[in-house]
mmCIF file of the C-alpha atoms, coordinates in Angstrom:
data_MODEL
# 
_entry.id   MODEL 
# 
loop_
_atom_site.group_PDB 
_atom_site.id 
_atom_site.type_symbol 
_atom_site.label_atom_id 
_atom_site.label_alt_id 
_atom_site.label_comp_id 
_atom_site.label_asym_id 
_atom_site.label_entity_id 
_atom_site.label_seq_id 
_atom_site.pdbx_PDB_ins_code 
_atom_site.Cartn_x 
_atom_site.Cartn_y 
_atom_site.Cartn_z 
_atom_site.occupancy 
_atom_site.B_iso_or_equiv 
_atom_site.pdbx_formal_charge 
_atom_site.auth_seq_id 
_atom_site.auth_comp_id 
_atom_site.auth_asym_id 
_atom_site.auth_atom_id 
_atom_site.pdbx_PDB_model_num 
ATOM 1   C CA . UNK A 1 1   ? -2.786  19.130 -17.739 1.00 0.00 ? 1   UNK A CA 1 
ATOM 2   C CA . UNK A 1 2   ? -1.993  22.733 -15.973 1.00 0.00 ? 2   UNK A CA 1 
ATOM 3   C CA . UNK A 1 3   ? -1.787  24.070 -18.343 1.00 0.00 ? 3   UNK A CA 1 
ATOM 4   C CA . UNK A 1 4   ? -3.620  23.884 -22.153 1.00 0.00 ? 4   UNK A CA 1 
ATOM 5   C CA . UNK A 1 5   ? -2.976  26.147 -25.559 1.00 0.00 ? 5   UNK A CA 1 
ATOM 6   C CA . UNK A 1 6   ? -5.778  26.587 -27.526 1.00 0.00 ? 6   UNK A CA 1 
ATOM 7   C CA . UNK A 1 7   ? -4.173  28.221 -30.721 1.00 0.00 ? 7   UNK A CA 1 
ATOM 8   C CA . UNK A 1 8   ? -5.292  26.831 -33.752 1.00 0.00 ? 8   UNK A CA 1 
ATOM 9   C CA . UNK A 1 9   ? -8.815  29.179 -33.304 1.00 0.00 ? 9   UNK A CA 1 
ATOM 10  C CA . UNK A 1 10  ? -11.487 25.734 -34.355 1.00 0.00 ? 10  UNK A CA 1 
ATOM 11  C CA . UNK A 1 11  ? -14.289 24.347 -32.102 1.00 0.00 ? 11  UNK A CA 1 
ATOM 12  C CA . UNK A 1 12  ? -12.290 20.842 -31.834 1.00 0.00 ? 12  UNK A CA 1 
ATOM 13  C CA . UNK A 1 13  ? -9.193  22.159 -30.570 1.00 0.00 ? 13  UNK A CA 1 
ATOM 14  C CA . UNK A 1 14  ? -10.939 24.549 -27.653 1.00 0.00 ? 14  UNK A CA 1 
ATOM 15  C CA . UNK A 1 15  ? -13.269 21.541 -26.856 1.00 0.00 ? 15  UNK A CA 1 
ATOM 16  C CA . UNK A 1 16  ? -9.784  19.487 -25.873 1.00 0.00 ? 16  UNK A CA 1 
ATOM 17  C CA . UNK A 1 17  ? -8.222  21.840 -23.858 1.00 0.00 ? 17  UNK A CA 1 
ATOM 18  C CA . UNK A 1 18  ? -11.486 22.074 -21.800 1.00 0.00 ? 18  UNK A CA 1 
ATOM 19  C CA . UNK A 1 19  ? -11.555 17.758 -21.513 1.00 0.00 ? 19  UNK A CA 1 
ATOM 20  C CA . UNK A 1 20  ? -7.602  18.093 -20.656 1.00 0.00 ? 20  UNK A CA 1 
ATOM 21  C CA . UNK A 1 21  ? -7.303  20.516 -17.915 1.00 0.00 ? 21  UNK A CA 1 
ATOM 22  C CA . UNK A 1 22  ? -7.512  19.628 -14.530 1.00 0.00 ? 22  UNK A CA 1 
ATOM 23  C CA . UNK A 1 23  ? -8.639  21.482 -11.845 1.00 0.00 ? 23  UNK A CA 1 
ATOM 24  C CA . UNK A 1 24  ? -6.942  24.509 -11.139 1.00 0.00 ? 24  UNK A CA 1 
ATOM 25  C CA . UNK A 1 25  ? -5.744  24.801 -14.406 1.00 0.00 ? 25  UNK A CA 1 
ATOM 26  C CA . UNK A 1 26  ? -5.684  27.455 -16.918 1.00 0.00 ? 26  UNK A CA 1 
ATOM 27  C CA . UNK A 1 27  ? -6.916  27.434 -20.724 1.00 0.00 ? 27  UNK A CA 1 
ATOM 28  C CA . UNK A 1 28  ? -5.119  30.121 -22.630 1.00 0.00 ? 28  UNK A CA 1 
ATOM 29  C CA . UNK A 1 29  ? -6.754  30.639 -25.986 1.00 0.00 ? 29  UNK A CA 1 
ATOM 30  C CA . UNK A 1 30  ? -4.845  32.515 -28.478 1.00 0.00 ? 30  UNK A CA 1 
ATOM 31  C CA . UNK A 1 31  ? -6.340  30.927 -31.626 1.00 0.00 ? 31  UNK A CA 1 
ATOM 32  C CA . UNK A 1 32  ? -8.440  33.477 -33.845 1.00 0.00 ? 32  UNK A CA 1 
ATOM 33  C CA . UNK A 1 33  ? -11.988 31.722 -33.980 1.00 0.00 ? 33  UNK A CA 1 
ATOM 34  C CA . UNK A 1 34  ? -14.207 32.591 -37.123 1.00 0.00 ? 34  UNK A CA 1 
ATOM 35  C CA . UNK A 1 35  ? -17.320 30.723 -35.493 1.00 0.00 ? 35  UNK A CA 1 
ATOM 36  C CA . UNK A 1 36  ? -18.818 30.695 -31.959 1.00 0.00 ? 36  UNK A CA 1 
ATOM 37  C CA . UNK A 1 37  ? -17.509 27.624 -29.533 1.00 0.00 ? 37  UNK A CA 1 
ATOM 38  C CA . UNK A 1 38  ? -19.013 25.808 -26.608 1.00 0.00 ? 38  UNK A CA 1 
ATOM 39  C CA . UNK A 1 39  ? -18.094 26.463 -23.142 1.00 0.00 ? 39  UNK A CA 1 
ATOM 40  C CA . UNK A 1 40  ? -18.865 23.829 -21.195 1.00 0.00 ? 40  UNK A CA 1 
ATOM 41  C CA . UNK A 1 41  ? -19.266 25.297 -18.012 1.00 0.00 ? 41  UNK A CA 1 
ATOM 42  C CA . UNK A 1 42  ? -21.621 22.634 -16.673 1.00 0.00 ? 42  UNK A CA 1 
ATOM 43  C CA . UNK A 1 43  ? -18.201 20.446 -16.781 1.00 0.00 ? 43  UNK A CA 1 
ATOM 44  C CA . UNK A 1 44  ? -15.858 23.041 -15.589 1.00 0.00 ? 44  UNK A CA 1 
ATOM 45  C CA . UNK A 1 45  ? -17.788 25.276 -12.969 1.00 0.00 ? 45  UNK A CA 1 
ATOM 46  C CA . UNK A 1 46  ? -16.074 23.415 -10.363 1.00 0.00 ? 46  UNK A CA 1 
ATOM 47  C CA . UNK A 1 47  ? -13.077 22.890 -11.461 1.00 0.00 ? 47  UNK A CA 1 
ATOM 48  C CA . UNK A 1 48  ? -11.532 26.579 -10.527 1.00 0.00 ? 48  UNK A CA 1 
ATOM 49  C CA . UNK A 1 49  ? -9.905  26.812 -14.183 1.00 0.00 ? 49  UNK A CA 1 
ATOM 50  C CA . UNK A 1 50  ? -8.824  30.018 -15.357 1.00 0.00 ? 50  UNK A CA 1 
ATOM 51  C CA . UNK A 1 51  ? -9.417  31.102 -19.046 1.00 0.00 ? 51  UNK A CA 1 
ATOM 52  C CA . UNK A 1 52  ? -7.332  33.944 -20.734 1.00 0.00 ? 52  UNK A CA 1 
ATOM 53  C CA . UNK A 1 53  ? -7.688  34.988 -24.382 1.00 0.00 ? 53  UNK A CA 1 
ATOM 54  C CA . UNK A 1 54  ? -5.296  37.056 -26.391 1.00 0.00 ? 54  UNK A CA 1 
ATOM 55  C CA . UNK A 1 55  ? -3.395  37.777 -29.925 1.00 0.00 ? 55  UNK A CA 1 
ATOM 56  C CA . UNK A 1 56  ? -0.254  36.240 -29.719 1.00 0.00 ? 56  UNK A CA 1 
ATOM 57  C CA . UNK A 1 57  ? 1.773   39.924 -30.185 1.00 0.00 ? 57  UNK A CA 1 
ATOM 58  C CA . UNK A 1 58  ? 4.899   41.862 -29.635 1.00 0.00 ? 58  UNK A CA 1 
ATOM 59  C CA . UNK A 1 59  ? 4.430   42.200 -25.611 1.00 0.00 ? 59  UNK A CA 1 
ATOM 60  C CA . UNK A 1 60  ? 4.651   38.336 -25.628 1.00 0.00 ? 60  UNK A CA 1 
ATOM 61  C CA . UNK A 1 61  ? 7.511   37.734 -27.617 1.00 0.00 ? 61  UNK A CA 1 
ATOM 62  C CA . UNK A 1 62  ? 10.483  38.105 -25.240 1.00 0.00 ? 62  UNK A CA 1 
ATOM 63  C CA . UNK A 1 63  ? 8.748   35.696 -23.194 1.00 0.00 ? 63  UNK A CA 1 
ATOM 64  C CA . UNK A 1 64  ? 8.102   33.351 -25.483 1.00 0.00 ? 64  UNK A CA 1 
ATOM 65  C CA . UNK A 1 65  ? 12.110  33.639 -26.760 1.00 0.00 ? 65  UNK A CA 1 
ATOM 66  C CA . UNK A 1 66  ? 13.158  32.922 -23.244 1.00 0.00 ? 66  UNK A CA 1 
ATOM 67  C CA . UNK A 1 67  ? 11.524  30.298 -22.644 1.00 0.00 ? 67  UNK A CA 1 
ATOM 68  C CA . UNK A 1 68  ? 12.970  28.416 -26.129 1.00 0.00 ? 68  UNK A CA 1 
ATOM 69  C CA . UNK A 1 69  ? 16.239  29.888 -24.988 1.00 0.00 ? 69  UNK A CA 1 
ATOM 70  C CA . UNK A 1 70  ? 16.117  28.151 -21.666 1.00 0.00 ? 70  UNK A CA 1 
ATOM 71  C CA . UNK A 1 71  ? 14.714  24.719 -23.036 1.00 0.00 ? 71  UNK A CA 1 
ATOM 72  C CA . UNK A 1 72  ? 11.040  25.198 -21.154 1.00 0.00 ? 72  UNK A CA 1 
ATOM 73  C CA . UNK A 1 73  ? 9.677   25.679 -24.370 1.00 0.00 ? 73  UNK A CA 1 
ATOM 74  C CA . UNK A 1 74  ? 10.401  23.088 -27.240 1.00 0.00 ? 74  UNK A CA 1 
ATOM 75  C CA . UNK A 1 75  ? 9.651   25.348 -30.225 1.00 0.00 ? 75  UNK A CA 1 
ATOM 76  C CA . UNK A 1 76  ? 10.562  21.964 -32.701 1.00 0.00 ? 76  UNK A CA 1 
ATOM 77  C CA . UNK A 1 77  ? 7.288   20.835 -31.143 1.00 0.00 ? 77  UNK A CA 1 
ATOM 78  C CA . UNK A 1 78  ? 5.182   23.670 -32.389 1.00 0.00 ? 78  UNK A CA 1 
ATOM 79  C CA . UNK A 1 79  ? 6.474   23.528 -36.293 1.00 0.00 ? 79  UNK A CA 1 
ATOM 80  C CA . UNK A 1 80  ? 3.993   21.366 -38.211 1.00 0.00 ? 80  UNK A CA 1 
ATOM 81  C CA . UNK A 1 81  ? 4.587   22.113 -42.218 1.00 0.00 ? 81  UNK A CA 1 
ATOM 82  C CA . UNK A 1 82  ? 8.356   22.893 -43.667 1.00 0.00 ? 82  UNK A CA 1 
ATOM 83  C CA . UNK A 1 83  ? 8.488   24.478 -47.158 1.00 0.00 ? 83  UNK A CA 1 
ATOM 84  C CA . UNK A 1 84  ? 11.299  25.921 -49.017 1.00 0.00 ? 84  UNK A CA 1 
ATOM 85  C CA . UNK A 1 85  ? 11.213  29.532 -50.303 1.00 0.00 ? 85  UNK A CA 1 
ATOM 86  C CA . UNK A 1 86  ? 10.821  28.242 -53.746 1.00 0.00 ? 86  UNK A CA 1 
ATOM 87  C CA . UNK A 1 87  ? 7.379   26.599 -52.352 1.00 0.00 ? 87  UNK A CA 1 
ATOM 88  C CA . UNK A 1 88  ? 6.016   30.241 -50.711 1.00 0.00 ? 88  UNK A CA 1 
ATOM 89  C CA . UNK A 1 89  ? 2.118   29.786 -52.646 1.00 0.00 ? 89  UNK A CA 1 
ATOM 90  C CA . UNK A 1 90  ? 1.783   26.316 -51.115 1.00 0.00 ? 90  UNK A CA 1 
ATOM 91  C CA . UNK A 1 91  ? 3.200   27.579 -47.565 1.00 0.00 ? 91  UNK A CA 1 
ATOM 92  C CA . UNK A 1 92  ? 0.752   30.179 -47.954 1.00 0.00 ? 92  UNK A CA 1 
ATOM 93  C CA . UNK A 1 93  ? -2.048  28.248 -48.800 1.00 0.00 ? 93  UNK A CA 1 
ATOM 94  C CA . UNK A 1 94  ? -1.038  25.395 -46.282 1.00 0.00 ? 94  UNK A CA 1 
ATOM 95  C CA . UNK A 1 95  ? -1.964  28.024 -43.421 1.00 0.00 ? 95  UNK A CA 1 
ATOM 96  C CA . UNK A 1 96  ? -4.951  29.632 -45.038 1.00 0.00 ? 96  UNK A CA 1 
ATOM 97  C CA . UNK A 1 97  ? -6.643  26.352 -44.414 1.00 0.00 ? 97  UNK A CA 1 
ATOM 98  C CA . UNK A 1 98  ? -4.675  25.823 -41.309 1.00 0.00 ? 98  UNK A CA 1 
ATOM 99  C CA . UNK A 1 99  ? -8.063  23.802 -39.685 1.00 0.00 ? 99  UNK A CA 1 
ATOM 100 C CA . UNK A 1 100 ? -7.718  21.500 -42.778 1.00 0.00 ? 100 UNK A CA 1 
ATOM 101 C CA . UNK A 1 101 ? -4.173  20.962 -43.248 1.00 0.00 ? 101 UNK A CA 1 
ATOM 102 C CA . UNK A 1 102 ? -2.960  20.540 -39.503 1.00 0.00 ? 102 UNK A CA 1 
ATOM 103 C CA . UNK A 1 103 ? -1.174  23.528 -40.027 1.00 0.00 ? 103 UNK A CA 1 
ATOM 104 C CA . UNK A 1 104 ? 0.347   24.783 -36.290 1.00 0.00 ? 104 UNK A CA 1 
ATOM 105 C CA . UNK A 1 105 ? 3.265   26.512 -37.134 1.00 0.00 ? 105 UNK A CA 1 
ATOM 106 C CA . UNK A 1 106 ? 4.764   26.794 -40.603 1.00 0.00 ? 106 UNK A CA 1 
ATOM 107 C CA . UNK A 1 107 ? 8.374   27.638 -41.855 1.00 0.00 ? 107 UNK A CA 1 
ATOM 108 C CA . UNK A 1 108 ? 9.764   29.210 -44.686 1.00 0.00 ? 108 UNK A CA 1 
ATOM 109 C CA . UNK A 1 109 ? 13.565  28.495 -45.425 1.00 0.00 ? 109 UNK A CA 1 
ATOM 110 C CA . UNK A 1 110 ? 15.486  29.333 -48.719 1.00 0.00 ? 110 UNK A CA 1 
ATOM 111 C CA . UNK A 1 111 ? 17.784  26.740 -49.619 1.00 0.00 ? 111 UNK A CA 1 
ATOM 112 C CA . UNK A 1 112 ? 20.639  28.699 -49.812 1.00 0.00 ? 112 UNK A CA 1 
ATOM 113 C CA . UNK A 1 113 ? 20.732  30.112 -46.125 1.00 0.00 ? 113 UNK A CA 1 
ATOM 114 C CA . UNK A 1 114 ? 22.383  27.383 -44.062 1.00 0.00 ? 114 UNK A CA 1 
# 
């Protein structure tokens, strides 16, 4: 892989990205980690990877929309949970234990919005 997304912010998901990316790649981790990780720089010192962190924000956003605008980005890909607005407390609680639930990307819809 060029390139790899670590945004889920868990020790398993960062650990992937580093086995996935070849050389001359680049790790961007945007996942909010609430423990330490590994770096396994023993396996990646010469490898000439580059690793960026950042909170996904508002400076990133018309990016990100042109990119799903021009078909480079999928953004079906990145939805993992669907609830209706009716279902808000279980959307809610389906991302608070994102790590547990496989949670990416979840989205609200009200049933009466086509």
């Amino acid at each position: 892989m060029d390139v790899a997304i670590e945004a889920v912010g868990i020790a398993a998901t960062f650990d992937i990205c580093q086995s996935i990316i070849a050389p001359g790649g680049h790790i961007a981790n945007v996942g909010v980690h609430g423990k330490s990780v590994e770096l396994h720089l023993e396996k990646l010192w010469s490898s000439n990877i580059t690793l960026t962190t950042r909170l996904v924000d508002a400076s990133t956003t018309p990016m990100l929309l042109m990119m799903v605008q021009s078909g480079r980005l999928d953004s079906k890909k990145l939805v993992s949970h669907r609830f209706q607005l009716t279902e808000i407390m279980k959307a809610y609680e389906t991302f608070s234990n994102a790590a547990k639930e496989h949670a990416l990307k979840v989205i609200i819809s009200n049933n009466n919005m086509s």
